[in-house]
Every structure is written in C-alpha cells, then in structure tokens.
DOMARFI-942701 format. One record per residue (C-alpha): x negated, z negated, y negated. Coordinates in steps of 0.5 Angstrom, whole numbers, plus 500, padded with zeros to 3 digits. Example, Ala and Ser with C-alpha at 12.3 -4.5 7.8 and 13.67 -1.06 7.14 Angstrom:
// DOMARFI-942701
475484509/473486502/
This chain:
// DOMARFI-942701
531406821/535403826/541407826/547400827/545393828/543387823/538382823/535381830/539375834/535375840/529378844/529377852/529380858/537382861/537379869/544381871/548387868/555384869/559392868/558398863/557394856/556387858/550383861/547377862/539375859/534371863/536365859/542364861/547368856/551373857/551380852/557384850/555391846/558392840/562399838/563401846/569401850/568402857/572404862/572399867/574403873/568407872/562405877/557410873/557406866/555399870/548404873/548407867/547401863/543398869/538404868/538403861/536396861/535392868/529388867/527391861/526387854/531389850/532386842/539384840/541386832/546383830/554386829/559384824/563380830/560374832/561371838/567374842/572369845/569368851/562366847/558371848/552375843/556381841/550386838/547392838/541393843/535397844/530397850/523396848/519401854/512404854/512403848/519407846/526403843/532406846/538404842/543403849/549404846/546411844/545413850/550410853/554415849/550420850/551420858/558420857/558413859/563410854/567412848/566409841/570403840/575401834/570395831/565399828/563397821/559401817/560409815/552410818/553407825/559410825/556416824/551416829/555414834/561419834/556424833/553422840/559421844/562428840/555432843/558429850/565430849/563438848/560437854/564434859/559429861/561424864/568420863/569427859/570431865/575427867/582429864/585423863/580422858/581427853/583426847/592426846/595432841/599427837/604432837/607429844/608423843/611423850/604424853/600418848/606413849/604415857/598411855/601405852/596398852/591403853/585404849/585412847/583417842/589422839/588427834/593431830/596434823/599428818/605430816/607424811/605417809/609412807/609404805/614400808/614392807/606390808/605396812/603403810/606409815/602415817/606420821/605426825/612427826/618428821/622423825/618417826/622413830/620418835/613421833/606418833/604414827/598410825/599403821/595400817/597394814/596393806/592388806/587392810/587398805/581396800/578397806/579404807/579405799/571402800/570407805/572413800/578414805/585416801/590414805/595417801/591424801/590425809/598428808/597435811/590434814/588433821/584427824/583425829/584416832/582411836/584405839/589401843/596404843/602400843/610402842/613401835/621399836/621398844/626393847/625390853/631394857/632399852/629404848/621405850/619406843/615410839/607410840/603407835/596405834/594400828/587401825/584396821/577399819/576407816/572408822/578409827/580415823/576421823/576426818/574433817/576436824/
C-alpha cells in the first residue's frame, strides 16, 4: 500500500527540476511536492531531487490541495525505475533533504513521513547537521521569535490551554504575553477532535510543532511580540515524545 497520495493525476517524465520540491514535466506542467518544506538555500536538496527523479517516469497521486496559487500540480510522487517505485518524498526525508511541512492530512502519511524525517533528524543528515535547523526548545521563546517568518519546528511542555474569543491557546509559559504559544482557531477544532487529538488534554504533556512562526502582540516600533505558531491540521502536532 502507497504510503500518501490519492488517485493518480498524472503519469509523465520530469524534464527540468526547478529546486528541492519542485519540477516541471515533459508536457509542460510544473509540479510542487506535497508535504515537504525545503530549505531553499540549500543546493543539496535541489540534486538530491535531481537524483531521484531526472529523466525518470514518475506517477503523481493525488494531495488534498489542488493546484497552488501559481497553478502548479501539487501531489505525492513516486519514480517508476527498473522496475522499482520510490516514493520521492520519502526519500527525500530520508536524506535529510527536506522537513515535513504543515499540510499534511491523513494520520497514516503523517505517519510515514515523520518516521522518516525523524530517522534523519537522529541521524544528523543532511539539513539536520546543521545547527540552525534543530528543533527550538519552547522554553525560550526569545530563541523561536529569533525565527520569526520562518518555517520551524519547536517542541516543549504544555503548560495550559485556554479558549479566548474564535481562538484557543496553548501555552508553554505561564505568562502568555511572553511565552511561546500555539493557536488553533475554533472552527479548526472538529479537526483535531476527528484525528483523536484532545486539545484540552495536551495540559501537562510534551509535543513537538511545526510551522510558520509569527509574532502574536507585536507593534510596528514597539513591543516585538510573542512567538506564535497557528496550527490548522492535527498532524502539526506530535505527541508521545
């Protein structure tokens, strides 16, 4: 069984590779990989992707976005080679090429791909030897605001969760105005629910999250604000550590 991916969208050969998650296929169309965020500094994971698929048939299943803003196919991609199928994104996890992104939907593909990034964060491979990338301790939130409109991952002890207004509040410090926090809006929280994930119960637990960190409270010219991130699907937030 295909570990992620829907119904097949498209079956072609890759022509150019644009950079570390991105193509373009022999009929024209350009291709975003579902599930991954790539460093785009890093040369490695644009050859690493070249390896993986240049010149190689690859089938594209579907994800659950369609296309992205700038219409191209996202999916999940696997070469077809003497008669073997990589799964790309799984390989390029498991290089240490890229990082699991925040759209992933589906606890068995979440599954599956944060096993094999997790294999190459233990190992230090590739973007995990570098310092930059390791995962932020939620207990300094001075070091995860450093990170501020960047994608990260920050992991720590729960402290509270509260519901203010359409949002609800994890902390990871007594006082929120300060500390690092997770926000989920309401309307979001049948997700998590529907994924066996208790908000409320995560009190006193240690998790790790990912995705784009912001500065809850800042002013232009004034306080720099709190680091935040907003998580839309359960799969942003592991648990179980």
């Amino acid at each position: 069984m295909l570990p992620c991916g829907g119904a097949e969208i498209a079956r072609a050969s890759v022509s150019r590779v644009i950079d570390g998650r991105s193509f373009v296929l022999d009929d024209g169309r350009e291709v975003r990989l579902a599930g991954l965020e790539v460093p785009e500094t890093k040369p490695q994971s644009k050859a690493g992707l070249e390896a993986l698929a240049l010149g190689d048939t690859v089938v594209l299943r579907q994800a659950e976005a369609g296309p992205d803003r700038y219409g191209r196919l996202v999916a999940f991609a696997y070469t077809l080679r003497d008669g073997d199928t990589l799964f790309v994104q799984g390989e390029m996890l498991a290089a240490g090429l890229a990082r699991v992104g925040d759209r992933i939907s589906g606890r068995d593909c979440a599954a599956a791909l944060l096993t094999r990034e997790g294999a190459a964060r233990a190992g230090k491979l590739g973007l995990w030897g570098d310092p930059y990338y390791d995962v932020l301790n939620a207990e300094t939130p001075a070091d995860v605001l450093a990170h501020r409109g960047r994608f990260a991952l920050v992991e720590g002890k729960v402290v509270s969760v509260r519901n203010s207004g359409a949002t609800i509040y994890v902390n990871f410090g007594r006082h929120w105005s300060e500390a690092f926090t997770v926000t989920v809006l309401k309307r979001n929280e049948r997700n998590f629910a529907a994924a066996g994930l208790d908000l409320t119960g995560l009190a006193g637990r240690r998790v790790r999250v990912r995705g784009w960190v912001e500065a809850r409270g800042a002013t232009e010219g004034g306080t720099a604000g709190a680091p935040s991130i907003e998580a839309v699907r359960p799969e942003q937030i592991e648990t179980g550590l």
